[in-house]
C-alpha positions as CSV (number, residue, x, y, z in Angstrom):
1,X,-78.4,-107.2,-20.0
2,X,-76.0,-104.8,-18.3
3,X,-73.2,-106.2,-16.2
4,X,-70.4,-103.7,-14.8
5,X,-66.2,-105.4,-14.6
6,X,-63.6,-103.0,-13.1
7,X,-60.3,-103.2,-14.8
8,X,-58.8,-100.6,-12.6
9,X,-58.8,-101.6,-8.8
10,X,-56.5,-98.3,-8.0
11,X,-58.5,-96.0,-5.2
12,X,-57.8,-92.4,-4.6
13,X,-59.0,-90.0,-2.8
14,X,-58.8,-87.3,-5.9
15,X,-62.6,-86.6,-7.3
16,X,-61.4,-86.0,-10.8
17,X,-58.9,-89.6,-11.4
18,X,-59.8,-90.9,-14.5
19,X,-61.2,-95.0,-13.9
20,X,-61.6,-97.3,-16.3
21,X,-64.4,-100.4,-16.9
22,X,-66.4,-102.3,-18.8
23,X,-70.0,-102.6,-19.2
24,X,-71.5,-105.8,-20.8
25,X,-74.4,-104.4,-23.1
26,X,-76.6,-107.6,-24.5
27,X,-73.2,-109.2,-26.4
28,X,-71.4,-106.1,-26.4
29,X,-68.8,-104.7,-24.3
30,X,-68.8,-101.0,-24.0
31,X,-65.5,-99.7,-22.5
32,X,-66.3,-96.7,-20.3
33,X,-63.8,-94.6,-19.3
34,X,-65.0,-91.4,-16.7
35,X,-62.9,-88.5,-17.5
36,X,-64.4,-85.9,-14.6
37,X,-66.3,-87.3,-11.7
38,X,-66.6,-83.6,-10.9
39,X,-68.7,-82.8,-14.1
40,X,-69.8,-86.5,-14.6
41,X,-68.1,-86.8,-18.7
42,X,-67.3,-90.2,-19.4
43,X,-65.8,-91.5,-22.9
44,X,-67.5,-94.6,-24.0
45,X,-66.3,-96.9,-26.7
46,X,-67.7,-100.4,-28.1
47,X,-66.3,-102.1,-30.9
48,X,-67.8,-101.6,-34.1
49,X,-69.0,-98.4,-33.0
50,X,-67.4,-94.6,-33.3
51,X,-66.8,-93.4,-29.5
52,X,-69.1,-91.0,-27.9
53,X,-68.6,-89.0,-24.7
54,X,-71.5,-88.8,-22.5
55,X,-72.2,-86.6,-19.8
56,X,-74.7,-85.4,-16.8
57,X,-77.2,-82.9,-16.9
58,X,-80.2,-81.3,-15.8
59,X,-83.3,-81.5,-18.0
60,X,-86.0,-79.0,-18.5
61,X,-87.9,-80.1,-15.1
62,X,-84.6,-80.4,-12.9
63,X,-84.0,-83.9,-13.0
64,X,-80.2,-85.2,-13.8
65,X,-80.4,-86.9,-17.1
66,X,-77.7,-88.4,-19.1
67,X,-77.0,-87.5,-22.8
68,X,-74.5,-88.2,-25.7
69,X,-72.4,-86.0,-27.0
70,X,-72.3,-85.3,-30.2
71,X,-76.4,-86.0,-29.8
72,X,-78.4,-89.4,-31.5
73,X,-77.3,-91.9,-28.8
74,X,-79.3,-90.6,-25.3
75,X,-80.8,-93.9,-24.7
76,X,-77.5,-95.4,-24.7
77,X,-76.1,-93.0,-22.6
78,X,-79.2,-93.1,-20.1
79,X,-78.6,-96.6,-19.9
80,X,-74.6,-96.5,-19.4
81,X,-75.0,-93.7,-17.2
82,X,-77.0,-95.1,-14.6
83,X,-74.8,-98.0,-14.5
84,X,-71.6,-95.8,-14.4
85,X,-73.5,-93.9,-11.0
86,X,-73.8,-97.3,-9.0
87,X,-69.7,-97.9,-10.1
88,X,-69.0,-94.5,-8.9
89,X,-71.3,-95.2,-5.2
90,X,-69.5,-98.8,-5.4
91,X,-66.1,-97.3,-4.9
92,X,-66.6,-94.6,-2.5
């Protein structure tokens, strides 16, 4: 289960401010942070776990996917990411 908390409520009108939330994965909270809403690279962090950076791309066929950087943890960041693109519709 997935479940999105802002802890910033501060709105601005600049694409690339940095926003801050949480995202409650099964009884873990991942702490997302998005770094550039112009290239889509977020910085995610959950306890017990080294942080990973995740970002947007296109795959082979065209189709924006999300991955991990460094690699190993796509389905994770598949999972945050489309949860971190209704946040960013949610505050527009």
């Amino acid at each position: 289960m997935l479940h999105v908390q802002g802890m910033e409520k501060n709105r601005s009108r600049e694409e690339n401010e940095q926003k801050k939330f949480q995202i409650m994965i099964g009884e873990k909270i991942a702490y997302v942070e998005i770094i550039s809403l112009i290239n889509y690279i977020c910085s995610v962090e959950i306890l017990g776990q080294d942080p990973i950076f995740i970002t947007r791309i296109k795959d082979k066929n065209n189709k924006p996917c999300w991955i991990s950087i460094p690699q190993g943890n796509d389905e994770l960041a598949a999972a945050i990411g489309k949860y971190i693109e209704e946040y960013i519709r949610s505050q527009e």
